[in-house]
C-alpha positions in Angstrom: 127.7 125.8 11.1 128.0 126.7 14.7 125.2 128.4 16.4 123.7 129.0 19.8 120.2 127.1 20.3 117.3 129.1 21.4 116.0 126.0 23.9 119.4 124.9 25.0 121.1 128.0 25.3 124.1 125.7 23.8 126.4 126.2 21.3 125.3 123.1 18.4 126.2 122.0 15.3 123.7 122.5 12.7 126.3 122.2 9.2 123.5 118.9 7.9 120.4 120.0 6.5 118.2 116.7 5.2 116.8 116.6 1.6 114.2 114.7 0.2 114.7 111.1 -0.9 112.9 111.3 -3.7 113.0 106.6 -3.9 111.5 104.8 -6.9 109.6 101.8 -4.4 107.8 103.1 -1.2 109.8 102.5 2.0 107.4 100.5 3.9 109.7 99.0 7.2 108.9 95.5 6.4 111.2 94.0 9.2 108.8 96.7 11.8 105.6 96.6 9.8 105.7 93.1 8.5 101.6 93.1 8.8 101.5 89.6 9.2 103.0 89.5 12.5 102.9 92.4 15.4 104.7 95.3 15.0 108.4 95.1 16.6 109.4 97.4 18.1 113.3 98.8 17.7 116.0 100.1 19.8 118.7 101.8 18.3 120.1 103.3 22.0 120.3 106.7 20.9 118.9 109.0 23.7 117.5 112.3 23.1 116.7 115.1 26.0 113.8 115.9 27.7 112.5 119.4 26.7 109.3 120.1 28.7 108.3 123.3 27.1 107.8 126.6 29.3 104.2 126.7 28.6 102.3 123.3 28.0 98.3 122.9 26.9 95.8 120.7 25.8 93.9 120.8 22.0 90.7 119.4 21.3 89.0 117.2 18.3 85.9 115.7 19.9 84.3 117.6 17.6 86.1 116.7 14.4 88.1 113.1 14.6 85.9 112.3 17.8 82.3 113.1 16.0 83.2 110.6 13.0 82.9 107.4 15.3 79.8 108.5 17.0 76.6 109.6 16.0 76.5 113.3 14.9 75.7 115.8 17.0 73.1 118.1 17.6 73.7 121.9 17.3 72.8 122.0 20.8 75.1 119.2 21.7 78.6 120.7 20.1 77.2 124.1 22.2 76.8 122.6 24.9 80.1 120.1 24.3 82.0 123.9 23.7 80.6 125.5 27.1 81.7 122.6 28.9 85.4 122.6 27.7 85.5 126.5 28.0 84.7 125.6 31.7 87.5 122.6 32.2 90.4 124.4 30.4 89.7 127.8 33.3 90.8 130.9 32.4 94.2 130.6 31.1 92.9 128.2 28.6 94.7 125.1 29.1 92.5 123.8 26.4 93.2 126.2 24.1 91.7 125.3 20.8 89.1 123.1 19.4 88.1 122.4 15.7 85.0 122.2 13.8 83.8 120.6 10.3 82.8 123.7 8.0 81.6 121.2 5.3 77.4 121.4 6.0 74.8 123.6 7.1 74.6 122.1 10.6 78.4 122.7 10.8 78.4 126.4 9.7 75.9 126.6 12.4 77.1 125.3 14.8 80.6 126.8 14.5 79.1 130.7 14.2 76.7 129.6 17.4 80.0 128.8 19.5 81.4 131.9 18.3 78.8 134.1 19.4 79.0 133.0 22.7 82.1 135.2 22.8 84.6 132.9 24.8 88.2 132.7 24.7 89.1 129.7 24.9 89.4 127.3 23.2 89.9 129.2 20.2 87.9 127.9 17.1 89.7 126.2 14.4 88.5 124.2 11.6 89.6 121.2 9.7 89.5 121.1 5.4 90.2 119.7 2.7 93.2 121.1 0.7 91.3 123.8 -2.3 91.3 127.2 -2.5 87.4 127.3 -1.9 87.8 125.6 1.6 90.3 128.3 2.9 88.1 131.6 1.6 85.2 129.8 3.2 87.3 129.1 6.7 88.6 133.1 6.3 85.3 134.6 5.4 83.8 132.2 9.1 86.5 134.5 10.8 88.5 131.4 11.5 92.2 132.1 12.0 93.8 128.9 11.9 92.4 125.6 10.0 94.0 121.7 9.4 95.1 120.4 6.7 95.9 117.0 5.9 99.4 116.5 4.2 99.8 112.4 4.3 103.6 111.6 5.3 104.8 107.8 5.0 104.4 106.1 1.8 101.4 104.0 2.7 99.7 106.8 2.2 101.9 108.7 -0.7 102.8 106.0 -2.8 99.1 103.2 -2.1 96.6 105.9 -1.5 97.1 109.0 -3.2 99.3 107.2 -6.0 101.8 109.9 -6.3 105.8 110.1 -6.1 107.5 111.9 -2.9 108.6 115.1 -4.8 104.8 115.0 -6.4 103.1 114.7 -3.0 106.0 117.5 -1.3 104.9 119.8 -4.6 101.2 119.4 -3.9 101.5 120.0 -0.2 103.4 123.2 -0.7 100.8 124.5 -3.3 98.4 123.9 -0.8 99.7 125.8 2.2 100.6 128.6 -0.3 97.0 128.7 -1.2 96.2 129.6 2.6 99.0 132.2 3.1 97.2 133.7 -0.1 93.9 133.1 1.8 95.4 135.1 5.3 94.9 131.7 7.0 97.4 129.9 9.4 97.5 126.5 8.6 98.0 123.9 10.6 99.9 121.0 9.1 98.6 117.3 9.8 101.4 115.0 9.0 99.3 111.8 8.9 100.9 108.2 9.8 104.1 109.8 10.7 105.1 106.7 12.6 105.5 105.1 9.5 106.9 107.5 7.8 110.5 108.0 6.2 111.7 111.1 8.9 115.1 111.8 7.1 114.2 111.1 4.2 110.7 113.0 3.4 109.1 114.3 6.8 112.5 116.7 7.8 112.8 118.2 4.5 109.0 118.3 4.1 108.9 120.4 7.5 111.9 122.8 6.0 110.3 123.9 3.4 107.1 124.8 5.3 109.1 126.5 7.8 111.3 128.6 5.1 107.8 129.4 3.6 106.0 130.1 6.6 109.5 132.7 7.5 108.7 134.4 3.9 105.1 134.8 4.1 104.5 136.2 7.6 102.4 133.9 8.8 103.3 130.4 11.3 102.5 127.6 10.3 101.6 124.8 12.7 102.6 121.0 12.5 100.8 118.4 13.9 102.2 115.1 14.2 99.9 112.4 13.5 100.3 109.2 15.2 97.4 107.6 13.2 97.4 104.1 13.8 98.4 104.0 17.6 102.2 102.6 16.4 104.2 105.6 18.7 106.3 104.6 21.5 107.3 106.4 24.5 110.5 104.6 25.6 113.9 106.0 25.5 116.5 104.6 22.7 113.7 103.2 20.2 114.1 104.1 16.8 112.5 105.5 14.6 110.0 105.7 12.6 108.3 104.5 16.3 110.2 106.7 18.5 108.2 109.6 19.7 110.5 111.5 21.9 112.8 110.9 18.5 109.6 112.7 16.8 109.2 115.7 18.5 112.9 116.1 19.2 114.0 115.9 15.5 111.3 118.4 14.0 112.8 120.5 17.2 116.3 120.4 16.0 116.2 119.4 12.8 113.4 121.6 11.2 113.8 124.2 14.2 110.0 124.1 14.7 109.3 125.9 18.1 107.4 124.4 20.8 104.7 126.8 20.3 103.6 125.5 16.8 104.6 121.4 17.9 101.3 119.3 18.9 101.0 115.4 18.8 97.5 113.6 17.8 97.7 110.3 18.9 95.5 107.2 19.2 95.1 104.3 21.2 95.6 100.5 19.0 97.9 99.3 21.8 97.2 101.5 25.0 99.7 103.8 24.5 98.0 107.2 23.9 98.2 108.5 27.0 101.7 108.0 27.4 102.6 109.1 24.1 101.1 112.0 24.7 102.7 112.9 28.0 106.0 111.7 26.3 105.4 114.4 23.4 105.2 116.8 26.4 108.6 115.9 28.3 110.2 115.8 25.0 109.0 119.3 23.6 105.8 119.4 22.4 103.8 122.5 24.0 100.3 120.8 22.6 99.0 117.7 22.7 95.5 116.8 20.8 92.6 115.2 22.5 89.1 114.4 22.4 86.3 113.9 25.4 86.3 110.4 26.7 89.2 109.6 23.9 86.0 109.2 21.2 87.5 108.6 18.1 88.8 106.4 15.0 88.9 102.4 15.7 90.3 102.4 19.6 89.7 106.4 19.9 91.7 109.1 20.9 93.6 110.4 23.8 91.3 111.0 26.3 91.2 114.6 27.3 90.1 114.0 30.9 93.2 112.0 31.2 95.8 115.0 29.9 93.7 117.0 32.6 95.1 114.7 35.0 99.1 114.2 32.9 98.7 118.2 33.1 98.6 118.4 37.3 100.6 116.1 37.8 103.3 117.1 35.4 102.2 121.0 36.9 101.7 120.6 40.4 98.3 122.1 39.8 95.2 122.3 37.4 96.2 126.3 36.5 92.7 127.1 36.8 91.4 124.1 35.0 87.8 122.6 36.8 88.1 119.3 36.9 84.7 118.5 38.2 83.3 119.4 35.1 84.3 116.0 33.6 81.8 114.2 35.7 79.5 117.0 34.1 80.4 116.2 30.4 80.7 112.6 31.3 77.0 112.4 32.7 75.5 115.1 29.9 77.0 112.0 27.6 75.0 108.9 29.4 72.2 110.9 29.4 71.9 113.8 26.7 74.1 112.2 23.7 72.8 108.3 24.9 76.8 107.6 25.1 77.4 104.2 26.9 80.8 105.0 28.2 82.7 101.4 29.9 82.0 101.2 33.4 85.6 101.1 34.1 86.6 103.8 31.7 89.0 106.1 34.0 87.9 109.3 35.6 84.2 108.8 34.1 83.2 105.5 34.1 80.6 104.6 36.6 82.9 102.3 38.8 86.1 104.3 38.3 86.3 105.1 42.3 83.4 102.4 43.5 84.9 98.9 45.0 83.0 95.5 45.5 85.3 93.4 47.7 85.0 93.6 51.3 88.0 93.8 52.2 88.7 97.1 50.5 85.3 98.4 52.0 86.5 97.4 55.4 89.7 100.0 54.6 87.5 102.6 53.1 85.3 102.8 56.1 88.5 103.1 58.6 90.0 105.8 56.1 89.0 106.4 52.5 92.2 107.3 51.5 93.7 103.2 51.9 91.8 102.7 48.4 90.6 106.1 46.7 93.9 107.1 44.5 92.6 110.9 45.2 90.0 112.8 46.7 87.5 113.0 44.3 84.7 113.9 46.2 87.0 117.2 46.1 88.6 116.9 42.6 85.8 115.0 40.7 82.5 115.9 42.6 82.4 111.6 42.4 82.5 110.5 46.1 84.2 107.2 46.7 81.6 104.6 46.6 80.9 101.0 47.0 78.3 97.8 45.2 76.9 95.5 46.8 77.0 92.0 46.2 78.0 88.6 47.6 81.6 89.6 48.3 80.5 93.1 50.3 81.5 91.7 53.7 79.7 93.6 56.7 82.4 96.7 56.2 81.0 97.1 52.8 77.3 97.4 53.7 78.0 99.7 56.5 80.2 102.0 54.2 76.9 102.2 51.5 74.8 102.6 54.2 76.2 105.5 55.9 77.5 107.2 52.5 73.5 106.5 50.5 71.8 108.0 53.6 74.6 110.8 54.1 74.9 109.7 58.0 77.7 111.1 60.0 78.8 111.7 63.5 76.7 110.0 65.9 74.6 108.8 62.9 77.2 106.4 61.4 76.8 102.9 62.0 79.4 100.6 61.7 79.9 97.0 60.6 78.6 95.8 64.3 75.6 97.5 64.3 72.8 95.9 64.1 71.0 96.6 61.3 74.1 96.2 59.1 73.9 92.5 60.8 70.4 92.2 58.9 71.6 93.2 56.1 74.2 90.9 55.8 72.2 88.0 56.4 69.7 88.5 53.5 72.3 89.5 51.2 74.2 85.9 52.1 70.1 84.2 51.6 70.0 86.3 48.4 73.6 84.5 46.6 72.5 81.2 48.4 69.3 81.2 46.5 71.2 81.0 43.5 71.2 85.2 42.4 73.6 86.4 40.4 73.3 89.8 39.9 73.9 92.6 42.3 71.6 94.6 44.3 70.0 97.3 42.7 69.9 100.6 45.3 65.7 100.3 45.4 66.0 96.2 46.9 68.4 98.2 49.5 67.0 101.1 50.3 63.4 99.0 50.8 64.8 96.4 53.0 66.8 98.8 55.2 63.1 100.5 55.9 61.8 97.3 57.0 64.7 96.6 58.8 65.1 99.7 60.6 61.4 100.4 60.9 61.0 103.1 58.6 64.1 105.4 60.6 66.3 105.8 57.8 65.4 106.9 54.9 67.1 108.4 51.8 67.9 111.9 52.0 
């Protein structure tokens, strides 16, 4: 059949429609997944188009995938947590959802306390398990759309839950029928679906949820699940791997719109932020994060860092507040007790500070020769420096005049002389054997004595 394609606006053949492979033995990509070595990655030089959806946003599970690998939160902490991303997603809610657990008291709590605080965005969703009980329970919260997890490649079908293809497809669909019956939209997490048979179980799979979402009234979402970090951005991979092949075959092959298309990934070999992006050139309108990537084993995608994909894919933040991650990120040092990497991106307490002289010496002619942005502006983090053996006379006169908040007149440069004092006990300090750097009290005391008592912190 012959029909015109509601993205492409192209006359495409659509006379194949996949069926399940209902196999005997699990189809497990030895010669990719051989476990013993590292996975390999395939090329099969088939290209696929870019698709950048109209409309593109961010989804969040800190609260969900991101609370397992942490300590639980408070009450007050997912409030607070929820406030904040209200705040960063603006008011065209870039982040536009978020989803609790429903399973405990604290939970239920927490979940109606959010909800009474009468915000938009991001819109409340829940994750289950797959019973009847869990969807009345998520319908009678006021919930409109929850998770559900519907295991894809047959690690999971045929090792964990012990069942056949047709047997786990049957299941699945009983499920999502149960939350039609319930009035709830379910959103569909295909779990491992980079090691998943696409053709053979994931593209029939989708069909039938998207015939029976057509039937009952209701959309159904589908999440693809990149569980163990094994997606890969590049052009002309295959798949299973492939994840503009992902996005592009539930788009054409199982005609799920953009709308209802989100990617979860995570991080095992550094590729979630790309992944992500690449889910959005290649037609995914959603893609799932958590704050400062917190999540299973090597975390999430880190939804500061979409923040960033977002303007630079956009040309602007729509509205977003971006200085509110340096809230959220200090509200975890010091509220939650997170210890988030010092060179963590974006949050991490050296993300924009430098140590070598050199660079200092080029910060205090123009910040811009080593700051990638301004974000004194963007952040509310102004560029900084440490200082240590390698500081150089440019470095202490950059700290100096930045710690004190000297300008004009004020500012002293790496001539003056009590930048020369400086200097010289710093050098006695690393000739005497230290090892650590200077703590901002040792500073700020010696720069009293040395410029009798004149400057002192503002």
């Amino acid at each position: 059949m012959i029909e015109i394609s509601n993205k492409s606006n192209l006359l495409e053949q659509k006379n194949y429609r996949y069926s399940l492979q209902d196999v005997d033995e699990p189809n497990l990509y030895r010669e990719i997944y051989s476990y013993d070595e590292i996975p390999a990655i395939a090329f099969n030089h088939r290209r696929v188009p870019l698709g950048m959806p109209k409309d593109i946003w961010i989804t969040d599970t800190s609260l969900r995938d991101g609370q397992q690998s942490v300590e639980p939160y408070s009450v007050e902490q997912i409030v607070q947590l929820y406030k904040y991303m209200s705040r960063l997603g603006g008011p065209y809610g870039i982040i536009r959802q978020t989803e609790f657990f429903v399973y405990s008291k604290k939970d239920r709590e927490a979940l109606e306390k959010c909800q009474s605080l009468g915000l938009k965005f991001p819109e409340i969703t829940t994750w289950i398990r797959a019973s009847r009980d869990d969807f009345k329970l998520v319908r009678d919260l006021g919930v409109r759309e929850t998770g559900i997890l519907v295991s894809c490649s047959d690690y999971h079908i045929f090792k964990k839950l012990k069942l056949t293809r047709k047997q786990a497809m049957e299941r699945y669909l009983a499920t999502v029928a149960d939350a039609f019956e319930a009035g709830v939209m379910p959103r569909c997490h295909l779990e491992d679906i980079t090691r998943a048979d696409f053709y053979g179980f994931v593209v029939p799979f989708v069909n039938e949820l998207m015939k029976m979402s057509k039937e009952a009234g209701i959309p159904v979402r589908i999440r693809a699940c990149d569980t163990m970090g094994y997606g890969v951005p590049y052009t002309e991979v295959a798949l299973p791997r492939s994840v503009p092949g992902i996005i592009y075959g539930l788009q054409h092959y199982s005609d799920v719109p953009s709308e209802m298309l989100e990617w979860h990934g995570h991080n095992d070999f550094y590729k979630a932020v790309c992944n992500a992006s690449t889910a959005w050139l290649y037609g995914a309108s959603a893609v799932n994060c958590s704050l400062l990537g917190i999540g299973e084993r090597t975390g999430n995608v880190p939804l500061e860092a979409m923040v960033m994909e977002y303007a630079s894919l956009r040309g602007s933040f729509d509205g977003m507040d971006p200085t509110v991650i340096t809230e959220i990120a200090e509200y975890f040092r010091k509220e939650i007790g997170y210890k988030i990497p010092p060179m963590t991106p974006f949050v991490g307490r050296n993300f924009n500070v430098t140590r070598a002289g050199i660079h200092a010496d080029g910060l205090l002619k123009d910040e811009e020769i080593y700051n990638i942005f301004n974000t004194d502006k963007i952040l509310n983090r102004p560029v900084s420096v440490m200082l240590g053996k390698s500081s150089g006379l440019a470095g202490i006169a950059y700290w100096i005049n930045q710690n004190y908040g000297l300008s004009g007149d004020e500012v002293v440069d790496k001539k003056s002389d009590i930048v020369v004092k400086m200097k010289e006990w710093i050098d006695r300090e690393y000739e005497d054997g230290r090892q650590t750097t200077l703590s901002t009290g040792e500073l700020e005391e010696k720069i009293e004595i040395f410029s009798n008592g004149e400057l002192r912190r503002l």
